[in-house]
C-alpha positions in Angstrom: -8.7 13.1 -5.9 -10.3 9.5 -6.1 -13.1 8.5 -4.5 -12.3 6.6 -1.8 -15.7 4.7 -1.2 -15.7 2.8 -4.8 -12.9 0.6 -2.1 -15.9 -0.7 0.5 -16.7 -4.4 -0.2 -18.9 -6.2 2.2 -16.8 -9.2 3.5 -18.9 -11.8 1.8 -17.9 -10.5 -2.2 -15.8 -12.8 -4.3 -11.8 -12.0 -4.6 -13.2 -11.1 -8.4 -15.6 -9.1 -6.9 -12.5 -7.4 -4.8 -10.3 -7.1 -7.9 -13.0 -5.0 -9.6 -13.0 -3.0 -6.7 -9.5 -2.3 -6.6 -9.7 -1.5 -10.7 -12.8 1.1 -10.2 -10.8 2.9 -7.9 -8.0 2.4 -8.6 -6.8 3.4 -5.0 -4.6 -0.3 -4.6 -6.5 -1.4 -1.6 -10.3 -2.4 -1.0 -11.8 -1.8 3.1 -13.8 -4.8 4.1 -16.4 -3.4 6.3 -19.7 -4.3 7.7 -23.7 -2.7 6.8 -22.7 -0.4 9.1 -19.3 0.6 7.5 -17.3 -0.5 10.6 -13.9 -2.2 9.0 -13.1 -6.0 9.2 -10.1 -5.6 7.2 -8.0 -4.9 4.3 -7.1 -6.0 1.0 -4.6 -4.9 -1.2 -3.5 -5.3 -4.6 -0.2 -7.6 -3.1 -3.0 -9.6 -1.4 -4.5 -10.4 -4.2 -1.9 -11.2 -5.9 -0.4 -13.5 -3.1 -3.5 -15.6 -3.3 -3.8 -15.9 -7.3 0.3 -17.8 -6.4 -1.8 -19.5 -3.6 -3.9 -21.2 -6.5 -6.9 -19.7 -4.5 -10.0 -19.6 -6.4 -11.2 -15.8 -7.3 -14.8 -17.1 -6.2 -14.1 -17.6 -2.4 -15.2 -15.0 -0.1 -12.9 -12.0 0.5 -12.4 -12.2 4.2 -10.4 -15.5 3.5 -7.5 -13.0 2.3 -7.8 -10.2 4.4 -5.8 -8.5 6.9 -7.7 -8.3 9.9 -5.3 -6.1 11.6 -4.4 -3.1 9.6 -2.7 0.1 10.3 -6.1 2.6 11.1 -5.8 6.3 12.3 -8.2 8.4 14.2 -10.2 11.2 11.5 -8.5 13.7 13.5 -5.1 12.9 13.1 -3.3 15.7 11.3 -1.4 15.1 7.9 2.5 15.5 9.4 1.6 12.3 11.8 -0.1 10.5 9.0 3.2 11.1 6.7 5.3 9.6 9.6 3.3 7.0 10.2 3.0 5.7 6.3 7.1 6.3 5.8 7.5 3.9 9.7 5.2 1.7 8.6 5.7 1.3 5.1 1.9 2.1 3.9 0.8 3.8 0.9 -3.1 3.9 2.6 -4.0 4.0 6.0 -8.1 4.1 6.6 -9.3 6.6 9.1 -11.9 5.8 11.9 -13.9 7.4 13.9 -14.2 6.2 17.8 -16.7 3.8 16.8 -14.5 2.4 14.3 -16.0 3.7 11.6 -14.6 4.7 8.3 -14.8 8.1 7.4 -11.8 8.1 5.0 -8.5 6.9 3.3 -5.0 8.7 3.4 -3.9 8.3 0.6 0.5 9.1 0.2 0.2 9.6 -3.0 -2.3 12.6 -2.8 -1.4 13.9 0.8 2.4 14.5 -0.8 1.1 15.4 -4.5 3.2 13.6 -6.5 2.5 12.2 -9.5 5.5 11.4 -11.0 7.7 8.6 -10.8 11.7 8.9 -10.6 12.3 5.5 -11.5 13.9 4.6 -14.6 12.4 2.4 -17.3 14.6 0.3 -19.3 13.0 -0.9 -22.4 14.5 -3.7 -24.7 13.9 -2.9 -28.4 16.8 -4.4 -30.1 15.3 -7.7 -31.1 16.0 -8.8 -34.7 11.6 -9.9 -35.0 12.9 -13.2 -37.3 9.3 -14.9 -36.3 7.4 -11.9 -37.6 9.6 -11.9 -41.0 8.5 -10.4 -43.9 7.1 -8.0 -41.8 10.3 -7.3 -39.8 13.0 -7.0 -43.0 12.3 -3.4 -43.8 10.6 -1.9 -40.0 11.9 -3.1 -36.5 9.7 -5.2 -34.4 8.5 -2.2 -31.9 7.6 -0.1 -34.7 5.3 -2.4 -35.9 1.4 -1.4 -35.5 -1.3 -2.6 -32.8 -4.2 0.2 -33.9 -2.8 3.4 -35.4 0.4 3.5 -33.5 3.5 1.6 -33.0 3.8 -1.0 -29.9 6.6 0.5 -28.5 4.6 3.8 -28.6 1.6 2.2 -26.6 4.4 1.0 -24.2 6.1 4.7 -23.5 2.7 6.3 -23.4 1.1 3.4 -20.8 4.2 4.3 -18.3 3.2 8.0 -19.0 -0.1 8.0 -18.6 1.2 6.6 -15.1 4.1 9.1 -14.1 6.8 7.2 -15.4 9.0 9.9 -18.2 12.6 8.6 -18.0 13.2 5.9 -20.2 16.3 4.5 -22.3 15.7 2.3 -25.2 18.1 -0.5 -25.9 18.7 -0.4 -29.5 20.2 -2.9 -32.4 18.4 -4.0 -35.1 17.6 -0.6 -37.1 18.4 1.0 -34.5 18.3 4.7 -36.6 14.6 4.3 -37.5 13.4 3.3 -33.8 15.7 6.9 -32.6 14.3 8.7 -36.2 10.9 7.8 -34.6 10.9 8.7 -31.0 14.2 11.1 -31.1 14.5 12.3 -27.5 10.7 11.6 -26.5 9.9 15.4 -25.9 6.5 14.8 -28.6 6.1 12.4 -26.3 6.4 14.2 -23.0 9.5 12.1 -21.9 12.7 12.0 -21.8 14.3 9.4 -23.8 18.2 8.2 -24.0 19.5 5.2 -26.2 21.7 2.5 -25.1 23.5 1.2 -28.5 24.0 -2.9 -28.3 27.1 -3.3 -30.7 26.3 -6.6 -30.2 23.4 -8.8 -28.9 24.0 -8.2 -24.6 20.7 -10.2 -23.8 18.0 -8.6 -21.4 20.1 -8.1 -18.7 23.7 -7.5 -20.5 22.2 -3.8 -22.1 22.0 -2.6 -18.7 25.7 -2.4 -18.5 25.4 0.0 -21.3 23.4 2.8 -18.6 25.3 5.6 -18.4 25.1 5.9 -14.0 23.9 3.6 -11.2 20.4 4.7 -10.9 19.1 5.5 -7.4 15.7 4.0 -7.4 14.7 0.5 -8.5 14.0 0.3 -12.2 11.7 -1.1 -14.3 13.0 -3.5 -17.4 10.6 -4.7 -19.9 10.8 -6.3 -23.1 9.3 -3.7 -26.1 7.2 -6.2 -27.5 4.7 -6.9 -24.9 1.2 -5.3 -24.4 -0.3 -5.2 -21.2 -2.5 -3.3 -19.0 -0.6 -3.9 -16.1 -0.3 -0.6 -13.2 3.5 -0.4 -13.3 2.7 1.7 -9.8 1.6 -2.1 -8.2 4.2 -3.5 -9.1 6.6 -1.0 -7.8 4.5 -1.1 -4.7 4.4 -4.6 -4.9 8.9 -4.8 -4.6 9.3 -2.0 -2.3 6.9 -3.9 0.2 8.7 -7.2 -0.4 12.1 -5.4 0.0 13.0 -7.6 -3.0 16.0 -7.2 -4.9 14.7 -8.4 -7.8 11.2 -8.8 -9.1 9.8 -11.4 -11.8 6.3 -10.2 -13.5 4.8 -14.2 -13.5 1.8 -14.8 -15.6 -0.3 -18.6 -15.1 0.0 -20.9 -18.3 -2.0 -23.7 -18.7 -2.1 -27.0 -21.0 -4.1 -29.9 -20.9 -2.6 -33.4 -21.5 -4.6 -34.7 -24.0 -4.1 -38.4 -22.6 -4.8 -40.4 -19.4 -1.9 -39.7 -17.1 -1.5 -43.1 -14.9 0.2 -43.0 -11.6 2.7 -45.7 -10.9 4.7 -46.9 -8.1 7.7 -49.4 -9.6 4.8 -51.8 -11.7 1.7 -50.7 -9.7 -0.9 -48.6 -11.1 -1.6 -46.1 -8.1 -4.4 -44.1 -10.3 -5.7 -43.0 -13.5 -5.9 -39.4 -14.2 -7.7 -38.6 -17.5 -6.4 -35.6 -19.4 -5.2 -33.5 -16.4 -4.5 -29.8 -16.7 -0.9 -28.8 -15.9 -0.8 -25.1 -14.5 2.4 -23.2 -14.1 3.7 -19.5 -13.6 6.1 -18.2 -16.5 8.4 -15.3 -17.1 6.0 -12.3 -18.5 9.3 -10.1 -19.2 9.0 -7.5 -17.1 11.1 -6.5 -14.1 12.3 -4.3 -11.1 15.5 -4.3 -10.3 17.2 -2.7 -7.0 20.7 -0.5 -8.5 23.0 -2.8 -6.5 22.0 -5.6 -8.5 23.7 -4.2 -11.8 27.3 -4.9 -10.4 26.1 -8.8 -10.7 26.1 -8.5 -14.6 29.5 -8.7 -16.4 30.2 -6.3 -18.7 30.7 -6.8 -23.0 28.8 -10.3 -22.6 25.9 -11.8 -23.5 23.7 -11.8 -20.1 20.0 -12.8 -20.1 17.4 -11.8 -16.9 16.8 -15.5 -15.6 20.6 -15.8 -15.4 20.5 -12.5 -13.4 18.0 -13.9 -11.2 19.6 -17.2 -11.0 22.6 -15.1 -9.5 20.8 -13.5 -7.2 19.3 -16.5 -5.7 22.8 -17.4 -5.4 23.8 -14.6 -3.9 20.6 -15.6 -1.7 19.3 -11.7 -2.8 15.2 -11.3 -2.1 13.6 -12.4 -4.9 10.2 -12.4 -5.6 7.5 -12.5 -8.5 4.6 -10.7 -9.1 1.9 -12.0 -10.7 -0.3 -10.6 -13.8 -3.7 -10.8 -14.0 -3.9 -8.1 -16.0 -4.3 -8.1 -20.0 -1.1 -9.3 -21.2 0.3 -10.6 -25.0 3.9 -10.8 -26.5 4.0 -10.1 -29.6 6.4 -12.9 -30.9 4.3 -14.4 -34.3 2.3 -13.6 -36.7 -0.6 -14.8 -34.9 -0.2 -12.9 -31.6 0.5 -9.2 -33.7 -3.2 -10.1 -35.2 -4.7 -11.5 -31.9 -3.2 -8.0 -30.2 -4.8 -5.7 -32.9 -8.4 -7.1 -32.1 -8.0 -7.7 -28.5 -5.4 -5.0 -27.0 -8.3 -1.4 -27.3 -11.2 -3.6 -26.8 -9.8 -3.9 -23.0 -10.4 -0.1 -22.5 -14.0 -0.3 -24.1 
């Protein structure tokens, strides 16, 4: 059982200050409370997130973000009530009071129904051809290659493990034998692992028409070349309290113009901007999908996950994005695989 008081944070802490909170407990929500312990609010890890797409800065105070008017329970309100409560309300947490208002503890649904592990399928792309990590691709697929003493495709299936996640399938092309060879049917691994064998290059989202059945919870889709220390719980969390259909794992990029950008109307100068910093959200390759959403990908073709999206938004289906501010690198070059063997464990230390 965690220990629910690493999530107090006085209502004058930094969002950073929050965000630690939420990692050291690593309970999803931080209680806002007062010298007394009397609670002001909530925040959770969606909050958070919400403000980081807000372009809020992580040094304003914490009670600019909270919820001031969160689902709360007595202390003497018995498990069965709290269970109906958290499946009416939606709520993974739901702080306890006592009269005064008080906290005197968190229910937690994921320790009050003792489950730790996660039905939801994880779809993991591992077909790339590497071509931008040749020579070291000709003779070992991209996800074999090493971060540490173990493969990245290994770090990825153990992160989801370590996390409750066991039933993967691997979409599989380029050398397809050696990545199977290597990870057979997971079991050393303490999965389950299936295959889905791309005869042909289907794109992110085309493989998926390769699954055997319609799943029946949402499922995760990531590309096997990325690190990250991202809670694949969150972001489950994150789409089933958005009642998205789909979900896009966003992370900020940043460039600065190197020259003066000048504002113009017609042949008026409006302003001079000198070397402005451009910031914008990109594609991180990772994604929750609702089943119902498959039937939008055509069969035997080449079908990437923006177009997917781009047909949802069509179809005007919920979509949503989630952003990282976790540790995140794709290892596409040469450059990144070194970057990721220096940086990737250091984040644990």
């Amino acid at each position: 059982m965690k220990d629910w008081q690493k999530t107090l944070v006085s209502p004058t802490a930094s969002i950073r200050e929050t965000i630690q909170a939420l990692d050291n407990s690593a309970l999803q929500i931080a209680l806002i409370v007062d010298a007394q312990r009397k609670l002001l609010g909530t925040v959770t890890d969606g909050d958070v997130r919400r403000a980081i797409l807000k372009g809020l800065s992580l040094e304003s105070a914490v009670q600019s973000i909270m919820n001031t008017a969160p689902t709360v329970l007595r202390d003497s309100t018995s498990t069965a009530h709290i269970l109906n409560v958290m499946k009416r309300t939606r709520r993974h947490h739901i702080p306890l009071l006592n009269p005064q208002g008080i906290v005197v503890n968190l229910a937690v649904l994921d320790e009050l129904i003792q489950s730790g592990e996660r039905q939801n399928w994880v779809v993991l792309m591992a077909g790339g051809l590497g071509t931008r990590l040749r020579p070291l691709t000709e003779h070992c697929p991209k996800p074999l290659l090493k971060v540490g003493n173990k493969p990245v495709l290994q770090t990825i299936i153990e992160s989801f493990r370590e996390q409750g996640f066991t039933h993967f399938y691997l979409s599989v092309n380029y050398k397809a034998e050696m990545i199977e060879a290597y990870f057979g049917d997971g079991s050393a691994f303490d999965v389950n692992i299936r295959y889905l064998h791309e005869k042909e290059r289907l794109g992110t989202a085309g493989a998926l028409t390769l699954l055997p059945d319609v799943p029946t919870e949402p499922l995760i889709v990531m590309n096997g070349d990325l690190l990250t220390k991202v809670d694949y719980r969150h972001l489950l969390d994150f789409h089933v309290e958005h009642q998205a259909a789909a979900t896009m794992c966003v992370r900020e990029y940043d460039f600065q113009v190197p020259y003066g950008v000048v504002q113009i109307d017609n042949h008026r100068i409006l302003g001079i901007q000198e070397k402005p910093i451009q910031r914008f959200f990109v594609n991180a390759g990772i994604y929750v999908l609702q089943p119902n959403l498959l039937s939008l990908i055509p069969k035997e073709t080449f079908f990437d996950m923006p177009t997917l999206f781009e047909q949802a938004l069509t179809e005007k289906r919920e979509t949503v994005v989630f952003p990282i501010r976790e540790y995140w690198i794709d290892i596409g070059q040469m450059a990144d695989l070194e970057r990721a063997k220096i940086e990737f464990f250091a984040q644990d230390e």
